[in-house]
C-alpha positions as CSV (number, residue, x, y, z in Angstrom):
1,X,0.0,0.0,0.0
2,X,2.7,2.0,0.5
3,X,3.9,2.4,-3.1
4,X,0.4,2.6,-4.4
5,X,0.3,5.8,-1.9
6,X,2.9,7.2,-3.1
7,X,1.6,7.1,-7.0
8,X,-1.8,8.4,-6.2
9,X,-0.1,11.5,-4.0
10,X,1.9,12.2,-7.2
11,X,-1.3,12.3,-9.0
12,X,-2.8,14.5,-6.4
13,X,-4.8,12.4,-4.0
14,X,-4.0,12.4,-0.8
15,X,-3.5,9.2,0.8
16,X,-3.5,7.9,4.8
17,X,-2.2,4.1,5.5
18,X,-3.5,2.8,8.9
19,X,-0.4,0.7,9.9
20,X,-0.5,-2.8,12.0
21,X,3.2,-3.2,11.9
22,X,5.5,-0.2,12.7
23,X,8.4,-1.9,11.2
24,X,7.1,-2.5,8.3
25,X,5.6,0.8,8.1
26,X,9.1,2.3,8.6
27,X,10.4,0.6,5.5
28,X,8.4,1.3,3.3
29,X,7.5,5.1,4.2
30,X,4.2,5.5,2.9
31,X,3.5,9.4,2.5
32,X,1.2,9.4,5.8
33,X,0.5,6.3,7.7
34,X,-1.5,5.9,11.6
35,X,0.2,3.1,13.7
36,X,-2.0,1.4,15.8
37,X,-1.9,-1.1,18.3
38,X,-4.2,-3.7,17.5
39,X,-4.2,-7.3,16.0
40,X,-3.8,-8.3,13.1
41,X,-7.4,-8.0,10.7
42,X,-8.8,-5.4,13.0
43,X,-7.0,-2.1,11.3
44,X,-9.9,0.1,13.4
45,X,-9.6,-1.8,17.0
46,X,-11.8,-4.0,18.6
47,X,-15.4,-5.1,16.8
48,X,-18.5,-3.7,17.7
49,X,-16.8,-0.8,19.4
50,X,-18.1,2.0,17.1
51,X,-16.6,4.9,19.6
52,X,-13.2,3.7,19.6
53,X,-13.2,3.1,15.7
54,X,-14.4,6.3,15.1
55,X,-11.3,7.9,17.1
56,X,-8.8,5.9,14.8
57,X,-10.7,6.9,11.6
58,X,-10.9,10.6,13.1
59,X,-6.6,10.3,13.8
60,X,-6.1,9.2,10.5
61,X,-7.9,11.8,8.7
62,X,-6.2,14.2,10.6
63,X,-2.8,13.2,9.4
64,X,-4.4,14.8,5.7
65,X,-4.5,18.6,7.5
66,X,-0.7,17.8,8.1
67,X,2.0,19.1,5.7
68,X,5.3,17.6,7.7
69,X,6.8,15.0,5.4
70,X,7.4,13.8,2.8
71,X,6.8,10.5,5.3
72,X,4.8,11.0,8.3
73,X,4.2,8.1,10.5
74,X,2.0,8.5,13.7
75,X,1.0,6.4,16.6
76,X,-2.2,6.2,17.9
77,X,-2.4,7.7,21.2
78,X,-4.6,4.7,22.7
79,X,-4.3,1.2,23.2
80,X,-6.4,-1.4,22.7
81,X,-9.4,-1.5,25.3
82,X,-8.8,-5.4,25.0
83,X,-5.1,-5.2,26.4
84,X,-6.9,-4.1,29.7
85,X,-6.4,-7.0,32.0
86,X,-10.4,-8.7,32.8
87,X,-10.6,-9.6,36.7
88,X,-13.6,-11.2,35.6
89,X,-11.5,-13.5,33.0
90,X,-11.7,-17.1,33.2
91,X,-10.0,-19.6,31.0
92,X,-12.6,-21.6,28.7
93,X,-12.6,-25.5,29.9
94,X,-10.1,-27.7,27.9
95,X,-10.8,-30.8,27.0
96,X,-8.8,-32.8,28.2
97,X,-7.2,-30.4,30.8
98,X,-5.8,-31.7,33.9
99,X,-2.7,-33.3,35.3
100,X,-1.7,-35.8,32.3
101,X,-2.4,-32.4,29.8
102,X,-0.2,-30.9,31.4
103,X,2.5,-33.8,31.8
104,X,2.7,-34.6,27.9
105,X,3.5,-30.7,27.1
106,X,6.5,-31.3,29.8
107,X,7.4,-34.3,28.3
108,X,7.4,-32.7,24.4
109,X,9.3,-29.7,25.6
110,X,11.8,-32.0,26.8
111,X,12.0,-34.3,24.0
112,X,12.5,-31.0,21.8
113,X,15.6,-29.6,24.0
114,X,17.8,-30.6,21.5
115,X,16.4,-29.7,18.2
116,X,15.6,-26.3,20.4
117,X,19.4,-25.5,20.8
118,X,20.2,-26.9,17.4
119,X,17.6,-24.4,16.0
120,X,19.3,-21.6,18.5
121,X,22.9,-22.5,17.6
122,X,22.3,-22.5,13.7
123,X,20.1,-19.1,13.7
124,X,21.5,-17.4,16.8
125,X,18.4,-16.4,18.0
126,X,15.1,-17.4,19.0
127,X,11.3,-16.6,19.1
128,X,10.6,-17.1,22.4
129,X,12.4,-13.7,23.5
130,X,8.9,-11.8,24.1
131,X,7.8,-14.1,26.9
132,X,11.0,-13.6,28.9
133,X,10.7,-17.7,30.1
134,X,12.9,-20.8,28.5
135,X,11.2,-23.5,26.8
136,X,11.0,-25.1,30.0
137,X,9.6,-22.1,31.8
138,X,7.2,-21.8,29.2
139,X,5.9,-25.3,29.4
140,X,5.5,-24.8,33.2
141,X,3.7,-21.7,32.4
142,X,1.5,-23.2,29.7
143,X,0.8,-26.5,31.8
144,X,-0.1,-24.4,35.2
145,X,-3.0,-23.3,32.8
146,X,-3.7,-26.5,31.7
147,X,-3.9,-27.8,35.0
148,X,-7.2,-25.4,35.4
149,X,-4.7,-22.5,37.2
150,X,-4.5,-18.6,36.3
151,X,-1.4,-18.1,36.8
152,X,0.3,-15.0,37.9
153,X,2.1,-13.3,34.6
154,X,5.9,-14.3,35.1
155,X,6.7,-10.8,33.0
156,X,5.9,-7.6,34.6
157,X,3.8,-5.1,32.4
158,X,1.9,-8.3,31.4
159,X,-1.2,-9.5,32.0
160,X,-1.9,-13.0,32.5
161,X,-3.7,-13.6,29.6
162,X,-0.9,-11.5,27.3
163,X,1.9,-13.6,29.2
164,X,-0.1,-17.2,28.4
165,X,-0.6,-15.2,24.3
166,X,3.3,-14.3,23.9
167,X,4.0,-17.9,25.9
168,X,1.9,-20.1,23.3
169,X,4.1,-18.1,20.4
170,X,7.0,-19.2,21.6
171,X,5.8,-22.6,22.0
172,X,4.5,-22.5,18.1
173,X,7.9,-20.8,17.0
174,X,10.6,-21.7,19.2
């Protein structure tokens, strides 16, 4: 979208990109572009929340009164009302939850250790640097939930909920 942006501002129309990921954003410099910080598919923030999408619409058009370029990217001032930790949040029932769950993530974690640090010592890096836990840590993590218990985020800034989200990443990725 970016290039297409910059072809129809060279033909006079003026163009605003609403931006899911800053990095890319940054690389490709679109003439004006909104960053905000919700998930992927949901450009305007959370459905059903006609206020709040009507404040990102709103921010974007206001980046078409400003004349500070030729590549203007803004954040969003807001986060997404989602991010908001829910006291009231449960986890949903998994079947088959419980203790033996939980025991066959522990035991494929372990089984993986050495593909892991194969991966690791090929790449030099990993994906499971936004949950700040090892594999092992993870699985703890991942199986305490299992197990039917919420627990505490082992990240601070995190909820629960966003710790379990970045944890289950690393698990897919690692």
């Amino acid at each position: 979208m970016s290039a297409l942006g910059h072809y129809l501002e060279e033909e006079g129309i003026a163009t605003v990109a609403i931006s899911l990921i800053r990095p890319q954003t940054e690389n490709t410099k679109p003439p004006r572009a909104l960053w905000v910080p919700f998930e992927l598919g949901r450009p305007f923030g959370p459905p059903s929340d006609a206020a709040s999408q009507r404040r990102v619409m709103l921010a974007a058009l206001r980046l078409l009164e400003r004349a500070d370029g030729p590549v203007l990217i803004e954040d969003f001032p807001e986060d997404d009302p989602r991010a908001r930790p829910d006291p009231g949040w449960r986890p949903p029932p998994v079947p088959m939850a419980g203790p033996t769950l939980a025991r066959r993530l522990a035991d494929e974690i372990d089984a993986l250790q050495g593909a892991h640090a194969r991966w690791i010592s090929r790449r030099g890096r990993t994906t499971v640097g936004l949950s700040g836990l090892d594999m092992p840590e993870i699985g703890r993590y991942v199986s305490a939930w299992l197990s039917g218990t919420a627990p505490a985020s082992p990240r601070e800034g995190y909820s629960a909920i966003l710790a379990l989200r970045v944890a289950m990443m690393g698990l897919s990725l690692g």
